[in-house]
C-alpha positions as CSV (number, residue, x, y, z in Angstrom):
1,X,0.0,0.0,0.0
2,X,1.5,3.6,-0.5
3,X,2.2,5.9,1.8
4,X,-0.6,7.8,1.7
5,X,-3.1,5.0,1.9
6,X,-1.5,4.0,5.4
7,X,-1.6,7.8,6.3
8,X,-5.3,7.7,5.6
9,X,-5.7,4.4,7.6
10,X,-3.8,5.4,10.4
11,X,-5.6,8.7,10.7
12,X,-8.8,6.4,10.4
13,X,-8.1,4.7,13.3
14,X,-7.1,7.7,15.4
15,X,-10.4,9.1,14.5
16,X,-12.1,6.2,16.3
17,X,-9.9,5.9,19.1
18,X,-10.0,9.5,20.4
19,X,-13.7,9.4,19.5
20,X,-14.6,6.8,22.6
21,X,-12.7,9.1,25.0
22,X,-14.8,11.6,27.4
23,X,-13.7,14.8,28.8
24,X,-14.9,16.9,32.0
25,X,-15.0,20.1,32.6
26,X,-13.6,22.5,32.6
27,X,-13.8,20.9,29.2
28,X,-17.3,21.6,27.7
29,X,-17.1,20.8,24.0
30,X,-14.6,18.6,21.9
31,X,-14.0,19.2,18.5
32,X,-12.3,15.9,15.8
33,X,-11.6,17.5,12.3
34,X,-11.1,14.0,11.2
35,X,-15.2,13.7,11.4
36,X,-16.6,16.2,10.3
37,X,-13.5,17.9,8.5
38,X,-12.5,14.1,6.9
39,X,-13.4,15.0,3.1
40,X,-10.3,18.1,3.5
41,X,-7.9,15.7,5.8
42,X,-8.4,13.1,3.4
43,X,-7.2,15.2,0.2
44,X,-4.2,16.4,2.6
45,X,-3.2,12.6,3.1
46,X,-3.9,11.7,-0.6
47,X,-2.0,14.4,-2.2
48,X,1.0,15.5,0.0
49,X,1.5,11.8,2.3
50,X,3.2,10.3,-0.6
51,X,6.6,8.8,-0.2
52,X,9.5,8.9,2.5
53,X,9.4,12.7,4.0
54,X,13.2,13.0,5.4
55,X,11.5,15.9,7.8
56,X,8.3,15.7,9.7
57,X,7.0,18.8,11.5
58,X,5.0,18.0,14.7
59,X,2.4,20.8,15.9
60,X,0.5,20.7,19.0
61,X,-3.5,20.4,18.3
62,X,-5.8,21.8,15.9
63,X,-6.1,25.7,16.2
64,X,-9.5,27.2,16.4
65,X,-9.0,29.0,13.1
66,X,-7.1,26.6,11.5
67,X,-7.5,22.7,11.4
68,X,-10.7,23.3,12.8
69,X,-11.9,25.0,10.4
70,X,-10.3,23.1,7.3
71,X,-9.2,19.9,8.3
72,X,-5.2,20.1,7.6
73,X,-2.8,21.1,10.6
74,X,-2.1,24.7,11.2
75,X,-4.9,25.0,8.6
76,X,-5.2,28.7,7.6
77,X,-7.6,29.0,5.2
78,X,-5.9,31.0,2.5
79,X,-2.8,28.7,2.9
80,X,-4.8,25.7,2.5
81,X,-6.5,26.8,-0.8
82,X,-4.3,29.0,-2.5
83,X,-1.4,27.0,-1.5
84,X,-2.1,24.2,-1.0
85,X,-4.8,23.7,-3.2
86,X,-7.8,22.3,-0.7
87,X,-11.0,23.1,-0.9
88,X,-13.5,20.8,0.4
89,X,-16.8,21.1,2.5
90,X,-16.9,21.0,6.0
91,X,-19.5,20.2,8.2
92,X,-20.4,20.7,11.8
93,X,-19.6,19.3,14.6
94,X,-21.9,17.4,16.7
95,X,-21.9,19.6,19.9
96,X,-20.5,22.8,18.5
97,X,-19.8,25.8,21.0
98,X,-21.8,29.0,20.0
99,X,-18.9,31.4,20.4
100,X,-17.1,28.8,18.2
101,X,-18.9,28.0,15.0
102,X,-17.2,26.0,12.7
103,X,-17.9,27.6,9.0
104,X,-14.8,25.5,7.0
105,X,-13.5,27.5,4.3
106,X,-16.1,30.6,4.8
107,X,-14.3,31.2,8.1
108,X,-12.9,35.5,8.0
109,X,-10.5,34.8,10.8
110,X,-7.3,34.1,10.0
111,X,-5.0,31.0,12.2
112,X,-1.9,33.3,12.4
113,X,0.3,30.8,13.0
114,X,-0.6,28.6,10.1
115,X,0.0,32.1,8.4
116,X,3.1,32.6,9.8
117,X,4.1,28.5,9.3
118,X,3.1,27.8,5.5
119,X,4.0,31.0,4.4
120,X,7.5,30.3,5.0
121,X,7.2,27.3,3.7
122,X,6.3,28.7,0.8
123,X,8.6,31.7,0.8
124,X,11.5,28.9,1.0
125,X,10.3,26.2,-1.4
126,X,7.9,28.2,-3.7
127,X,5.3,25.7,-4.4
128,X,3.7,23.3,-2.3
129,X,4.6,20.3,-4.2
130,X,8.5,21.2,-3.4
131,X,8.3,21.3,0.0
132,X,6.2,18.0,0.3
133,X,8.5,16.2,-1.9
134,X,10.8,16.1,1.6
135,X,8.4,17.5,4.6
136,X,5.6,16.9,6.1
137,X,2.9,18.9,8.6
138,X,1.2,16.9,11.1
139,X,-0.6,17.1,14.7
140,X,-0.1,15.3,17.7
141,X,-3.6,15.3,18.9
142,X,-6.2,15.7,16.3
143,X,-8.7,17.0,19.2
144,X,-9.5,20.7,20.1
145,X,-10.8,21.4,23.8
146,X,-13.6,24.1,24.4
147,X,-14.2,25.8,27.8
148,X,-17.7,26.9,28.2
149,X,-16.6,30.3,27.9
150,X,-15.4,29.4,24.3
151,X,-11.6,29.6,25.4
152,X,-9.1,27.0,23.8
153,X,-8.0,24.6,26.5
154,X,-5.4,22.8,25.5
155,X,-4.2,19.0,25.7
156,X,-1.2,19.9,28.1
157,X,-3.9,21.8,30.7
158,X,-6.0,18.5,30.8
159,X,-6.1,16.5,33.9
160,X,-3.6,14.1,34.3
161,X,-5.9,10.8,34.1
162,X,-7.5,12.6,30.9
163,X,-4.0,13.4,29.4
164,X,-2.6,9.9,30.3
165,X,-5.4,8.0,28.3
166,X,-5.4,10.5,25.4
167,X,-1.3,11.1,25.1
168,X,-1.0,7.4,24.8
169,X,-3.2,6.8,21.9
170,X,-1.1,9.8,20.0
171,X,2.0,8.6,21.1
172,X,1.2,5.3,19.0
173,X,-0.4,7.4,15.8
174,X,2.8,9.4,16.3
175,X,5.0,5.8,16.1
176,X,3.0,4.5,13.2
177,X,3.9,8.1,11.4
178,X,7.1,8.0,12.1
179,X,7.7,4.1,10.9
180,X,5.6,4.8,7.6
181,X,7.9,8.3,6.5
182,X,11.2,6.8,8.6
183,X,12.2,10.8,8.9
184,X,15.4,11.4,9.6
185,X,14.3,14.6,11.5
186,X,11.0,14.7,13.8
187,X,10.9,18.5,14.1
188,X,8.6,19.7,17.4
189,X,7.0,23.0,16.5
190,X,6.8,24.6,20.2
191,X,8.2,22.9,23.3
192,X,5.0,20.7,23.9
193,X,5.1,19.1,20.2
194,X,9.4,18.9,20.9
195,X,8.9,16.7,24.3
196,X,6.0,14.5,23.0
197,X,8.6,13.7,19.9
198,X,11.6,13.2,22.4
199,X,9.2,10.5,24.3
200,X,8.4,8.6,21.2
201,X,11.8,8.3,19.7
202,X,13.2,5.2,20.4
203,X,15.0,4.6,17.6
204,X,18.7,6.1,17.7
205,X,18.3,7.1,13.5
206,X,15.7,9.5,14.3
207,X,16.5,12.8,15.3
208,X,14.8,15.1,17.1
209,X,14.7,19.0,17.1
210,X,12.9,22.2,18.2
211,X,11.8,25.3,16.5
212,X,10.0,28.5,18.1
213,X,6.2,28.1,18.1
214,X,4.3,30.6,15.5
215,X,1.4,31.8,17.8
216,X,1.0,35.0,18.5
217,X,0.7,34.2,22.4
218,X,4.4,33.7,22.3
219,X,5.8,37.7,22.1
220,X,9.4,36.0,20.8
221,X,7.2,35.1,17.9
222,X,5.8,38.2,17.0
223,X,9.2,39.8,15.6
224,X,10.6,38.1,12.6
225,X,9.7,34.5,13.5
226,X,10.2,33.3,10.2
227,X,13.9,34.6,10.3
228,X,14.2,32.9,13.8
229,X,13.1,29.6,13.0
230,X,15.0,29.4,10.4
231,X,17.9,29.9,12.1
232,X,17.2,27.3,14.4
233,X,16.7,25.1,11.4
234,X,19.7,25.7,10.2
235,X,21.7,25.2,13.7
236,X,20.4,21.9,13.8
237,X,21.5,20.9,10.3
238,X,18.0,20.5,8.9
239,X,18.4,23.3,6.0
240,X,21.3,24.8,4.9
């Protein structure tokens, strides 16, 4: 089977596990683009999980503006269509959070780090199709947490018998990820994405690094990030 059809498999059976798990509050709604998102993940996984990827960027959770509104990691709409070239429609989630509506591609509110992520990817590489042909963009945990106020809680904050059960059904998607591309680089975006990559890699051939999260929150961020994490990515030998 190709790459991409083990992707799509994998991500399959992530959807179903994380699906059975149940979250208290402060948690009040739980949002899996892999349901009602799947027709936009799926065309991600078909088109761009093809082959070995040598590097394998590793984000956190889907963003509120982002993957949760178009399916793909760090999913900011006009990266995802004009870039990318997805376009799909999204539906809604089951129990969705009125301060938090989920309109897919119709969404005005930008995700700016996806912004901030793909578009140096594509200031670097030019088209999409050359940066896949060695990287990849995935998530750790395809879930997003809603408080009842509509604040993002996010999987680090959850309680531990909560994080325990859900980190350990990642931690395996992660290892089937990780076997199917055999990276040579497993590249955390942000310190949480960094340590659940460090906990997973066993295997001595696969090397692990850090760069400087994209959000906003983070004020390093907010001056030049795209300069500063590239940097770092060249510091650890990933580009040159």
């Amino acid at each position: 089977m190709k790459t991409s059809g083990l992707l799509i498999d994998a991500a399959l059976s992530l959807r179903a596990a994380v699906d059975k798990l149940r979250f208290a509050e402060p948690v009040t709604h739980v949002y899996n683009p892999l349901d009602y998102a799947w027709r936009a993940h799926e065309m991600y996984l078909r088109r761009y999980a093809t082959g070995r990827k040598p590097v394998l960027f590793l984000g956190m959770n889907p963003g509120p503006f982002g993957m949760v509104q178009t399916g793909v990691p760090f999913g900011q709409i006009a990266a995802v269509r004009d870039w990318l070239g997805i376009e799909a429609k999204i539906d809604k989630p089951p129990n969705e959070h009125p301060k938090r509506r989920v309109t897919g591609f119709d969404c005005r509110r930008s995700e700016i780090s996806g912004e901030r992520l793909w578009g140096l990817f594509a200031q670097r590489f030019g088209t999409a199709d050359k940066f896949f042909a060695n990287h990849f963009v995935a998530n750790y945990c395809p879930l997003a947490f809603l408080e009842s106020s509509g604040r993002n809680r996010t999987p680090d904050k959850l309680p531990l018998h909560e994080r325990e059960k859900l980190f350990a059904i990642c931690d395996q998607h992660l290892r089937e990820i990780v076997q199917i591309f055999q990276p040579a680089w497993l590249i955390g975006v942000g310190e949480f994405a960094a340590k659940r990559a460090i906990e997973i890699s066993g295997a001595k051939q696969l090397q692990v690094g850090r760069i400087l999260h994209p959000s906003p929150a983070c004020p390093e961020s907010n001056v030049d990030w795209a300069g500063k994490a590239t940097t770092q990515l060249r510091k650890l030998g990933v580009w040159l």
